[in-house]
C-alpha positions in Angstrom: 0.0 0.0 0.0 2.5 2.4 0.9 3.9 2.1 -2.9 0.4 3.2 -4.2 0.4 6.5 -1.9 4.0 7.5 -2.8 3.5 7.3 -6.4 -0.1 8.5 -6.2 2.0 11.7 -4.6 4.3 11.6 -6.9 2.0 11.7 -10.0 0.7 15.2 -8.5 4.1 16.8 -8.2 7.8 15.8 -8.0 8.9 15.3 -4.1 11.7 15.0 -1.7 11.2 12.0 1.1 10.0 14.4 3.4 8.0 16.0 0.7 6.5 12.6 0.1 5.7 11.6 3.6 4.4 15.4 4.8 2.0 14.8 1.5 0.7 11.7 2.9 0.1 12.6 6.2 -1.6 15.4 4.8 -3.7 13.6 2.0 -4.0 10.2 4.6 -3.4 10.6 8.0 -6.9 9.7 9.3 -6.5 6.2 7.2 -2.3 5.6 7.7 0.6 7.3 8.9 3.9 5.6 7.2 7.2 6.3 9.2 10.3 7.2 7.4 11.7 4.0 7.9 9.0 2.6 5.6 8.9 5.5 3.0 12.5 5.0 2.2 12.9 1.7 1.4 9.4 2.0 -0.7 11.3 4.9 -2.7 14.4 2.6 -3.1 11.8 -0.3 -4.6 10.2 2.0 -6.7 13.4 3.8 -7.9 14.9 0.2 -8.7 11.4 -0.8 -10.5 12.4 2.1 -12.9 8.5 3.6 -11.2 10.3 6.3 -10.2 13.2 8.0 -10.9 15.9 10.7 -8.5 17.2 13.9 -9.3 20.0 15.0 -7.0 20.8 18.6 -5.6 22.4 21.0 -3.3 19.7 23.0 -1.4 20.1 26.6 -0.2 21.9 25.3 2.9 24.8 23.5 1.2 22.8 20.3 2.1 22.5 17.4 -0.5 18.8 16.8 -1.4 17.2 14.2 -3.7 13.7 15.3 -5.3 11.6 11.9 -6.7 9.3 11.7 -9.4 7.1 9.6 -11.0 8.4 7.9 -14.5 5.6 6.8 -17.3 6.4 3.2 -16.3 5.3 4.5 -12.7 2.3 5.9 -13.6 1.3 2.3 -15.3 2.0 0.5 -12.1 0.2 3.3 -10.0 -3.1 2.3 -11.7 -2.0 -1.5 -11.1 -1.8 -1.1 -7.7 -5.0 0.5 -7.5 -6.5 -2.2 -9.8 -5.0 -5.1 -8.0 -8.1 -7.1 -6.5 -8.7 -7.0 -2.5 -7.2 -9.0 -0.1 -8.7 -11.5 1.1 -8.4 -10.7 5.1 -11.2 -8.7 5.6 -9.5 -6.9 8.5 -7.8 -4.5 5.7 -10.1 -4.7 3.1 -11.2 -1.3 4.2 -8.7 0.4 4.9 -6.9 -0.4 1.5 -10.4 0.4 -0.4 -11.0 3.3 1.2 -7.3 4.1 0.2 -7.6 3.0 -3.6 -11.1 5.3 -3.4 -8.9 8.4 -2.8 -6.6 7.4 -5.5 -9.1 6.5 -8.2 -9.1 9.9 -10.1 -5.6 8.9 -11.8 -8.1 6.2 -13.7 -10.1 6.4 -16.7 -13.7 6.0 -16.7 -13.6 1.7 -18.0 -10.4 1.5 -15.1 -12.7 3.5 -12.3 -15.6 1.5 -13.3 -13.5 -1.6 -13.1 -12.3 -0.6 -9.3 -15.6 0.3 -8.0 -17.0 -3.8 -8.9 -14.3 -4.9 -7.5 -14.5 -2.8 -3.9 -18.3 -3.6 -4.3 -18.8 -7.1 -4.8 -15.6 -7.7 -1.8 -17.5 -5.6 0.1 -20.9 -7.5 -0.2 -19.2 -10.6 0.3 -17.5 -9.9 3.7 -21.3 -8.3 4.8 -22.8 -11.2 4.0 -20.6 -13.6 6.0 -20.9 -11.2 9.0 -24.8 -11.4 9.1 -24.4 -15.1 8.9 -21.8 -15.2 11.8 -24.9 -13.4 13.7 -28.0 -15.0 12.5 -25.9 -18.0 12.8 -24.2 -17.8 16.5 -25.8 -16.8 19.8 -23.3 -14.2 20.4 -23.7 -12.2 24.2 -23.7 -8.7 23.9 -20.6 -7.2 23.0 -19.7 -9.4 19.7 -23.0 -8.9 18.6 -22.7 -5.0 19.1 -19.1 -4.9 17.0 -20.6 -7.6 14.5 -23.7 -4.9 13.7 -21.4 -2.0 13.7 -19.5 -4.1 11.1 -22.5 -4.3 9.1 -23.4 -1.0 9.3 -19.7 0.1 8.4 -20.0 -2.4 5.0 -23.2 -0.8 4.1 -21.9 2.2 4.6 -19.2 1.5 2.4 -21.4 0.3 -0.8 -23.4 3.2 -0.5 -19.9 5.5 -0.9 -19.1 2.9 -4.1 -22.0 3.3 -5.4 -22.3 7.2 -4.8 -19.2 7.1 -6.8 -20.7 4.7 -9.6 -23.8 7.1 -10.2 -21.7 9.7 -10.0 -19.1 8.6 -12.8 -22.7 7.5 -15.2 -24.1 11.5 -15.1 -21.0 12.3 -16.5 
């Protein structure tokens, strides 16, 4: 995930590491906050992936600095990564869709549509499963109470998707 958000920076404007992470906590901080110690190595993947590629400079201060940016090859695997079908553990599902929502401008209309069935049809398959673990269990009071707030979060969620579907069709 963290791959996605530094290129998905990247594609806006070109970047030094601090650059990238302050634009990240300010785009994404209510859904992740990455440390430096797992922007870096993400830059050095994506540098060595030809996704992104360094220009190096003296700043103002005599200080070495190295600005990042996005290379065409980048911008391909940017979409990928928001294409890429959900995980499976439905502990991150939303999270990373909520993430690859955010993101989902970079895509045309066929790849948006694309993301938003995907997201959707996960999303109706982890509710489902959680109102059968309810109708299915006698659960006591509090797994019951986070198993409905689940459901109301899912529902919640296919409303946003398909806010965004009706949305992209009025176009």
């Amino acid at each position: 995930m963290i791959e996605l958000l530094i290129l998905f920076q990247l594609n806006r404007k070109v970047l030094t590491m601090y650059g990238v992470s302050k634009e990240i906590r300010n785009s994404f901080s209510v859904l992740t906050t990455p440390s430096y110690g797992t922007i870096k190595p993400a830059l050095n993947r994506l540098e060595e992936g030809g996704f992104v590629k360094t220009q190096k400079t003296m700043s103002k201060g005599g200080r070495p600095s190295t600005y990042y940016s996005i290379t065409n090859s980048g911008i391909n695997e940017l979409k990928n990564l928001i294409l890429t079908p959900p995980q499976e553990n439905p502990i991150q599902f939303l999270p990373t869709a909520r993430i690859k929502l955010a993101c989902s401008d970079v895509l045309d209309d066929e790849q948006r549509n694309k993301l938003f069935n995907q997201l959707k049809v996960k999303a109706e398959s982890i509710l489902i499963d959680t109102q059968n673990i309810i109708s299915s269990k006698d659960l006591s009071f509090y797994p019951r109470m986070v198993f409905d707030n689940l459901i109301c979060e899912y529902k919640n969620f296919i409303s946003l998707v398909e806010g965004f579907e009706y949305a992209g069709n009025r176009k």
